[in-house]
C-alpha positions as CSV (number, residue, x, y, z in Angstrom):
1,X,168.7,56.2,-141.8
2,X,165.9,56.6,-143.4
3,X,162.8,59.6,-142.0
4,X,160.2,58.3,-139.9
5,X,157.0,60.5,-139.5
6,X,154.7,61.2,-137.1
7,X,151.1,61.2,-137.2
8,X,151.7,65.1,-136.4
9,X,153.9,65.4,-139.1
10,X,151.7,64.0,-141.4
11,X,149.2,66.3,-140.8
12,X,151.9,69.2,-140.9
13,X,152.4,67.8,-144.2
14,X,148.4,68.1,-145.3
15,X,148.3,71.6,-143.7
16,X,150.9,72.9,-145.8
17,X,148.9,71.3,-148.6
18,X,145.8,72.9,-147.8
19,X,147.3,76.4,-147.6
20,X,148.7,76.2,-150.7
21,X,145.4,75.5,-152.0
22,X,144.1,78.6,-150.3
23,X,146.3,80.5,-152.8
24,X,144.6,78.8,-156.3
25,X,141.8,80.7,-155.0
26,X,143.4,83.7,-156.0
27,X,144.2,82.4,-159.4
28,X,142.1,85.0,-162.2
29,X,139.3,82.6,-164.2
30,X,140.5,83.3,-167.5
31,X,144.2,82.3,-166.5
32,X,142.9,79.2,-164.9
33,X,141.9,77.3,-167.8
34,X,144.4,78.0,-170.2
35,X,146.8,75.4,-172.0
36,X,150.6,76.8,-172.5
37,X,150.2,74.2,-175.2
38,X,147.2,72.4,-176.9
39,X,148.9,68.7,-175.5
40,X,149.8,70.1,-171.8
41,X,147.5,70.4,-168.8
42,X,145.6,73.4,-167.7
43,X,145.8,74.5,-163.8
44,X,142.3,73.7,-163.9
45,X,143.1,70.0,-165.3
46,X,146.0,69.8,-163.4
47,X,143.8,70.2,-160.1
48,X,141.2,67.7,-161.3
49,X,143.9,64.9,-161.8
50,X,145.4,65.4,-158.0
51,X,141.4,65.2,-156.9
52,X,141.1,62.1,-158.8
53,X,144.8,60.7,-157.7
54,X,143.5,61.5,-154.0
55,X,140.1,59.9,-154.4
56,X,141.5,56.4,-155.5
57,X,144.4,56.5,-153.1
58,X,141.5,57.8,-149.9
59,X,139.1,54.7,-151.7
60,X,141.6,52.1,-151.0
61,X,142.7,53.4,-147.5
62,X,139.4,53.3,-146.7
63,X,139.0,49.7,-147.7
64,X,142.4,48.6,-145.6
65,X,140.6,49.5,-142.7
66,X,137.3,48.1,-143.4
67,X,139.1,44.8,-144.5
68,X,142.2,44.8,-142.0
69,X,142.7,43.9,-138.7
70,X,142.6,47.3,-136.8
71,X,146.0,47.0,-135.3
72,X,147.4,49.6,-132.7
73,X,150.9,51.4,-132.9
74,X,154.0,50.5,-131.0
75,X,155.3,54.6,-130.9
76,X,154.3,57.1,-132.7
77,X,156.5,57.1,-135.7
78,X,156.4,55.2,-138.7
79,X,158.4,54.6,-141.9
80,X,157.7,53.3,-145.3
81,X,159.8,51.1,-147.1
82,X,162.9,51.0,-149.0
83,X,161.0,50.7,-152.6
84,X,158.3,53.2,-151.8
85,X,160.5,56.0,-150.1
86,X,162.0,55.8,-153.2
87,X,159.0,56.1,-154.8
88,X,158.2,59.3,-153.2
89,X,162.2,60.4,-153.5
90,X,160.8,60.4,-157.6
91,X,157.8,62.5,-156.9
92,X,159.6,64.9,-154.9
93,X,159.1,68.7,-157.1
94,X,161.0,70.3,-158.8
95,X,160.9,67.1,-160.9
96,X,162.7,66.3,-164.0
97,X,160.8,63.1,-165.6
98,X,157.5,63.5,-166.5
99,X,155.3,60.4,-166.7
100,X,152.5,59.6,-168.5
101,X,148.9,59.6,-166.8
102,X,146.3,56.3,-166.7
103,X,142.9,57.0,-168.0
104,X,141.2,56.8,-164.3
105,X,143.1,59.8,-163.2
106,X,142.5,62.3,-166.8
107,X,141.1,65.4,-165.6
108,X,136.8,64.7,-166.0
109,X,135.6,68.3,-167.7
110,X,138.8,70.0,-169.8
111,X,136.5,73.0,-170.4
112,X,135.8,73.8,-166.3
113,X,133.3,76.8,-166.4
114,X,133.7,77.4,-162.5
115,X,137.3,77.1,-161.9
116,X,136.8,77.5,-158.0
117,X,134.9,74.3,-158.1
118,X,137.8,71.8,-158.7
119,X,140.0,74.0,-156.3
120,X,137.2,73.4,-153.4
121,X,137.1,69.8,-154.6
122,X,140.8,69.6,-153.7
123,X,140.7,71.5,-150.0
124,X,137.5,69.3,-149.2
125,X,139.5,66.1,-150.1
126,X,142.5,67.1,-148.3
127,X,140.6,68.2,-145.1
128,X,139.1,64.7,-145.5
129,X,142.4,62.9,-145.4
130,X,143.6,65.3,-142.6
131,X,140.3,63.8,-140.8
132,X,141.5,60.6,-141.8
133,X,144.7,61.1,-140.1
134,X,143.4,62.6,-137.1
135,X,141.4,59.9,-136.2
136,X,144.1,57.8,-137.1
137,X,146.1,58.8,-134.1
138,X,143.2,59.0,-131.5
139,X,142.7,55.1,-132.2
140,X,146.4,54.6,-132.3
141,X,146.5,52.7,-135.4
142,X,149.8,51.1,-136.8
143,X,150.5,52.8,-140.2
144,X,153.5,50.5,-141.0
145,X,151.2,47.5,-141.0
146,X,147.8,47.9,-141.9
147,X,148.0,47.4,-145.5
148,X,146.0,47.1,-148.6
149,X,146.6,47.0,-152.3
150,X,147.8,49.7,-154.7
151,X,144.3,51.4,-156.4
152,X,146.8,50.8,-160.1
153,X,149.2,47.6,-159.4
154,X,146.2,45.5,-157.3
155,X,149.1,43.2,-156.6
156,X,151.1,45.6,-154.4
157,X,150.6,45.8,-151.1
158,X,151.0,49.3,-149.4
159,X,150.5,50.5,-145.7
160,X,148.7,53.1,-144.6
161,X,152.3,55.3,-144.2
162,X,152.9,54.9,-147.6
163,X,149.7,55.6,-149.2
164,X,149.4,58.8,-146.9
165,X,153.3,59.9,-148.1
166,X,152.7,59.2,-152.1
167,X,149.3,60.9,-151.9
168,X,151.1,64.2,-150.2
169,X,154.5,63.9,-152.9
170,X,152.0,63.0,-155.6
171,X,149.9,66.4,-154.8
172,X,152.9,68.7,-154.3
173,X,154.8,67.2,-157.3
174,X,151.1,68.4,-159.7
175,X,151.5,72.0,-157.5
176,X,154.8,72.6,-158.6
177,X,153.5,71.7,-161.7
178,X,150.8,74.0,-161.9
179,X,153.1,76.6,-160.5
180,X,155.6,76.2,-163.2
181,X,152.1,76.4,-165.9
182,X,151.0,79.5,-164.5
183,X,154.1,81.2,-164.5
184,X,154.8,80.1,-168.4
185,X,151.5,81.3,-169.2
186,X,151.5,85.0,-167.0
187,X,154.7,85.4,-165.0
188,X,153.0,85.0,-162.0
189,X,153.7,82.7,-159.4
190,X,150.9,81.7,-157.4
């Protein structure tokens, strides 16, 4: 049987997020911003990319609900579907297939001089979709079905659920990630 969630676990999910974000703070500048090879990510890049992921996932949540029908839950739980819990299934960290990256979500500035700035980019954006989620359970709103499209595949419909899910897997799939960088670069784990 496939895991439903709740809007409390979604924001349990977020939470956990945001306080392993807390910890980039601690990163040291200069170990920030460096490459363990000239064609791989920095942790500095790698942040930027999950900010950019997040803000063309929150864009077209945001326009489900100004374009959708504001319909109201059944229960409290909700599910995605078969193909996109699969999806997520793929994100999931550690991960062993790496995929290649669109140009709308490159990191913007490779050569970050405040490295602090991206990492508060990424706790604002996730306290926004913990907002977001928040306010979806004091109106109630069905997650299964209010839907819009896919910010990449404008032909795929996704529901709320599901864009809240791949936005979470997608995150913590680039923090293993940078966590794996990092520790390649100064045997630290952060």
């Amino acid at each position: 049987m496939a895991k439903t969630y709740s809007y409390d676990e979604m924001l349990d999910l977020i939470n956990k997020d945001l306080d392993r974000i807390d910890n980039f703070f601690e990163i040291p500048n200069d170990l920030i911003s460096l490459k363990p090879e000239p064609d791989s990510w920095s942790a500095c890049e790698i942040i930027q990319h999950i900010c950019k992921f997040n803000g063309l996932y929150v864009e077209q949540i945001d326009k489900a609900l100004e374009s959708g029908e504001m319909l109201k839950a059944n229960g409290q739980q909700f599910k995605p579907r078969f193909i996109f819990r699969q999806f997520i299934r793929f994100l999931e960290p550690p991960y062993k297939l790496k995929t290649k990256t669109i140009a709308p979500m490159y990191p913007n500035n490779t050569g970050e001089i405040n490295p602090e700035k991206p990492i508060q980019n990424l706790k604002e954006s996730n306290l926004q979709i913990s907002k977001r989620i928040e306010d979806y359970r004091d109106q109630q709103l069905d997650l299964n079905n209010i839907k819009g499209k896919n910010p990449v595949l404008q032909w795929v419909s996704m529901s709320l659920i599901e864009f809240i899910l791949i936005l979470e897997a997608h995150q913590r799939r680039h923090f293993w990630q940078l966590e794996q960088t990092l520790l390649r670069l100064s045997g630290n784990k952060y």
